[in-house]
N, C-alpha and C positions, 0 to 999 in steps of 0.2 A: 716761600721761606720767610719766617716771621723775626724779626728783628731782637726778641729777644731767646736767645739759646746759655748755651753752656751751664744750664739746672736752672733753668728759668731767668735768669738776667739779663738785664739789657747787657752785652759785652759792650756793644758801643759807647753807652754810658760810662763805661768803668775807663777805657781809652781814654773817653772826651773828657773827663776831669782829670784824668792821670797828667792829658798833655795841659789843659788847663792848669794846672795846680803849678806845673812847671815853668808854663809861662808868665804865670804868676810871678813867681820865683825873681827869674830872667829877668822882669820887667822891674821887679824893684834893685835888683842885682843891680842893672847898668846906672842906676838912681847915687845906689849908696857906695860905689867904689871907683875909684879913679883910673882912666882906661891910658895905655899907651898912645901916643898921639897919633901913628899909626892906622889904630884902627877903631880912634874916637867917634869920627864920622858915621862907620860903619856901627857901630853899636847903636848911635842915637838914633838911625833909620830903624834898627832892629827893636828898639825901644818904641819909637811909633805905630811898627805894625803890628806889634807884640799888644798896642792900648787899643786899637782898632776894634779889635772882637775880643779879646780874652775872656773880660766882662758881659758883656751880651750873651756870651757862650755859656758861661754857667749861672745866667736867669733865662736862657733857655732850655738849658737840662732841669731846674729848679722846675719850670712850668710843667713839660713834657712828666717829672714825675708827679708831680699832686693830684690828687683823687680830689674826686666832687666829696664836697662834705656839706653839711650845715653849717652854715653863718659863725653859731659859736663854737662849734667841735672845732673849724677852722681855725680860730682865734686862741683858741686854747692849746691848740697843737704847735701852732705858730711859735706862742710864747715860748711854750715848754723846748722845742726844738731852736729856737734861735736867741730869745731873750735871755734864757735860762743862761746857756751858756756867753753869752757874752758880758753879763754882770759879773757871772763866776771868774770868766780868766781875766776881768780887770780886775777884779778882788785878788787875785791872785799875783798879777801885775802889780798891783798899786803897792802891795806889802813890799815886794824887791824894791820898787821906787822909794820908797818911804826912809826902808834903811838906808840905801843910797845919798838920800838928800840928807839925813841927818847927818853920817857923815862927809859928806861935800859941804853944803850949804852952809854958809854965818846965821850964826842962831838969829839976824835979823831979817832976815830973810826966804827964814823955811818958813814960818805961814802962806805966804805967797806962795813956794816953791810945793808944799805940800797942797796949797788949793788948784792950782790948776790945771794937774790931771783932772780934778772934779767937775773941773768945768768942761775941759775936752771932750769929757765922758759922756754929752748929747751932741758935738757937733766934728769931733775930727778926730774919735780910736780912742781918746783917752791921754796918750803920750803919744811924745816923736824920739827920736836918734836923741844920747842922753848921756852926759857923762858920767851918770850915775851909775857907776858898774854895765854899763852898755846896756842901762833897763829901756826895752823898746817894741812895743807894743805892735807887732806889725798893724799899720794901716787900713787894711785887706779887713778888718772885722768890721768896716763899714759895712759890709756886705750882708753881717746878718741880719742888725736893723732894719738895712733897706731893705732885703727881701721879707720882713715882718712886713713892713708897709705894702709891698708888693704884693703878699699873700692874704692881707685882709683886701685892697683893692680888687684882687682877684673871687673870693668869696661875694663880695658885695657886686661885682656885677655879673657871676651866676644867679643871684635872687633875681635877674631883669627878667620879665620871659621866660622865665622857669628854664633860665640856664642854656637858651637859643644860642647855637652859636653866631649869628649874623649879629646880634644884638652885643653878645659879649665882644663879636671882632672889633664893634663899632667903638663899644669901652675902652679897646687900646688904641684906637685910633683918636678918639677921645684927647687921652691921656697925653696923646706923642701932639696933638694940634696946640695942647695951652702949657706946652713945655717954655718957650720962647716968653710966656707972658710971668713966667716963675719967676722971684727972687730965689738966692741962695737961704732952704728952711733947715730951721736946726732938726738934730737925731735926724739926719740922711733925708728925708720925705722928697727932697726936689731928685734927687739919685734913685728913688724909688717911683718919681714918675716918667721920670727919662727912662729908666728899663722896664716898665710894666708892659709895652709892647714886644719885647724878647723873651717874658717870661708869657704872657699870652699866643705869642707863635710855638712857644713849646708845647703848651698845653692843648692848641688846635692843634697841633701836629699829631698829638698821640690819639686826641678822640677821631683825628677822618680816618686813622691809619697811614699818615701820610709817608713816613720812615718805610713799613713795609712794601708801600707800593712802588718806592724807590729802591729799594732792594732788590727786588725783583725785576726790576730792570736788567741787570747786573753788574758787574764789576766794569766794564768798562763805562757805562755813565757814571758809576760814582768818582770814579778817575779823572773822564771830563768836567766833574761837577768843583771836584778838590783842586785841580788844578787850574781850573777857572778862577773859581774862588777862591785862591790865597794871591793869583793875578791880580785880581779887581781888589784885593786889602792891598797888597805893593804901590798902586797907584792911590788907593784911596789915601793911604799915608803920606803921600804927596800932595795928593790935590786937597785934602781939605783939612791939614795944619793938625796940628796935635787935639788928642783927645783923650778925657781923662773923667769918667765916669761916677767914681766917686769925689772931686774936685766939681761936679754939674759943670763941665767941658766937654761940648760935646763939635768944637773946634769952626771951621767960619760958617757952613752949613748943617742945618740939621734933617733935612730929606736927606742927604748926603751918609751923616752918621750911620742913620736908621739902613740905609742901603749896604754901605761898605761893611757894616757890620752883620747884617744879615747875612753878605756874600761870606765872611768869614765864618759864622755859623756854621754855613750851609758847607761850603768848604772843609771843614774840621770832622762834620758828622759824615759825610760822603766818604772822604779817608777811614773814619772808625767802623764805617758799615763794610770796611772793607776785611776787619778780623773777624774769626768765626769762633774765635775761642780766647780765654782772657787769663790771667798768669794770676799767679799768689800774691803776686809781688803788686800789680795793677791793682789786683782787688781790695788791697792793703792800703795802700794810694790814695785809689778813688774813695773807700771807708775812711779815711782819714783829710779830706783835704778840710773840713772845720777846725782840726787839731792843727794843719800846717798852717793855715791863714792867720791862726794866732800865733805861732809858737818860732814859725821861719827867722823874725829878725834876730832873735838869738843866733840860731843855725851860722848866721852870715856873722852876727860881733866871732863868733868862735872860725867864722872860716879865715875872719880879719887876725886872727889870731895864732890861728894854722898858717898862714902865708906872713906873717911879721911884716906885714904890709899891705896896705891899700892898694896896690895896683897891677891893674893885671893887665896882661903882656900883650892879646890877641884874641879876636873872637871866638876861636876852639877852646882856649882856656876858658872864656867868661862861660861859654856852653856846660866844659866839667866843674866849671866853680857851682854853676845852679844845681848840675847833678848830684855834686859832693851835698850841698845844702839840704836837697830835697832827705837825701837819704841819712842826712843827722837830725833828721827831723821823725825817721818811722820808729825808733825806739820811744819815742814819747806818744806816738801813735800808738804804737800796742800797752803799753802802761794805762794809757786814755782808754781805749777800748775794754779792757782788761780788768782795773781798778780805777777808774774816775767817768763811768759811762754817762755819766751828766753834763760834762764836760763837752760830751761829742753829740749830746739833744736827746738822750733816754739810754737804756739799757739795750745792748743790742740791736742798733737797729738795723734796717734791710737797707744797704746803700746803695743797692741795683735800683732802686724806687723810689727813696727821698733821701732829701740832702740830708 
């Protein structure tokens, strides 16, 4: 049984960013809204396990899909697929800010106020939470960046060896040994060396066939494996302090990180290799989470806006508060897809296969 079905797709893939994109969500969710006392505790544990893997999880789907290419095919694909679009939607963003600040801001004031999204714009999204008409950039588009960096680091050490895998292992391991010796570097680069070993395990994964061979185990390993692994993220969320991937926190150890994240990986794809078949709705999702990773903090100003308040009651509610979010988010997903295909990295593309 090969892991990719239902007309050729990975289904697994399409699950594993579905629940990623959600935990996505979730995790800025518990960030930006003020929780009953209750069940404050209980959220911020759910916020730590939630920073654990969520990120590693989708620069390990990231690797898992990229095709061997040439050095600049790679670089150019890169661009067009991730740079493209994260210039466009701050351009897009900055405009809503712009009116914002003009009317907010004292005319002594908005040169400042209008430069420093521009500054942002290589080291932290661009903007934050804003009272400029709640213009707010979700944070989450570090992510393209950094997987630019990640996908040319990846290109340049297939040229080692004519693309050996032992040679290329040894590049993420590389990578993961002189993380500790990093400064914090502008446009994401130290966040693209801290994940290049996640998007490397993705990518050996697909060329041993390692997913299929797992599969074929069957359902009850994957079960032991999922619920192993989201055991070993619970603890790890304990044992080694907060962790925050695009922040380069990667909390008090870093064999540590690299571990309890793996286990959450592992964990995530073992549960998806457990569907055999994938919904419209998933597929819509998983095609869309570059559109939601920009476009959610809206979603959330309009959820603050739908509840006439910041606070919410209990952890079942913060649950349908992320799911309300996710899904005021897929009409801008099929608008994206549909008239603004540049937006999501080209015209059509195959989202069972790259991001």
């Amino acid at each position: 049984m090969r892991a990719e079905e239902d007309g050729g797709r990975f289904v697994w893939v399409d699950w594993a960013k579905t629940i990623g994109i959600y935990l996505v969500i979730a995790g800025h969710l518990s960030k930006r809204f003020v929780f009953a006392e209750p069940c404050k505790v209980r959220l911020e544990c759910i916020h730590d396990f939630i920073y654990v893997f969520h990120m590693p999880l989708f620069f390990f789907i990231s690797g898992f899909l990229e095709k061997e290419r040439g050095f600049r095919e790679s670089v150019k694909r890169a661009a067009k697929s991730l740079l493209l679009p994260y210039v466009l939607f701050f351009g897009i963003f900055y405009v809503f800010y712009a009116f914002g600040a003009c009317l907010k801001t004292p005319a002594a004031a908005l040169p400042a106020a209008l430069a420093k999204p521009l500054r942002r714009f290589f080291t932290s999204g661009g903007f934050t939470s804003s009272s400029y008409a709640q213009t707010w950039l979700a944070a989450s588009v570090w992510f393209l960046p950094s997987l630019f960096w990640v996908k040319i680091a990846h290109a340049a050490a297939l040229k080692i060896r004519g693309g050996r895998l032992l040679y290329y292992a040894a590049s993420a391991v590389l990578a993961a040994v002189i993380v500790p010796a990093l400064p914090k570097i502008p446009f994401y680069l130290s966040s693209a060396v801290l994940s290049f070993p996640f998007f490397a395990a993705g990518f050996i994964a697909r060329r041993t066939g390692l997913l299929n061979k797992l599969k074929r185990r069957g359902k009850l390993l994957n079960v032991v494996f999922a619920a192993a692994g989201f055991f070993l993220v619970i603890y790890g969320s304990f044992e080694n302090d907060q962790v925050n991937v695009y922040s380069f926190i990667y909390g008090r150890s870093l064999p540590l990180f690299y571990f309890f994240g793996a286990a959450g990986v592992l964990a995530t794809v073992s549960l998806c290799l457990l569907f055999r078949r994938g919904f419209r709705a998933v597929r819509l999702i998983s095609g869309g989470t570059l559109t939601i990773l920009a476009v959610h903090g809206y979603a959330m100003a309009a959820l603050t806006v739908f509840m006439n308040a910041r606070v919410i009651p209990g952890v079942f509610a913060a649950a349908a508060s992320a799911l309300f979010v996710l899904l005021l988010c897929l009409p801008v997903v099929i608008f994206v897809r549909e008239r603004a295909p540049a937006l999501s990295g080209g015209p059509n593309p195959d989202y069972s296969r790259s991001l």
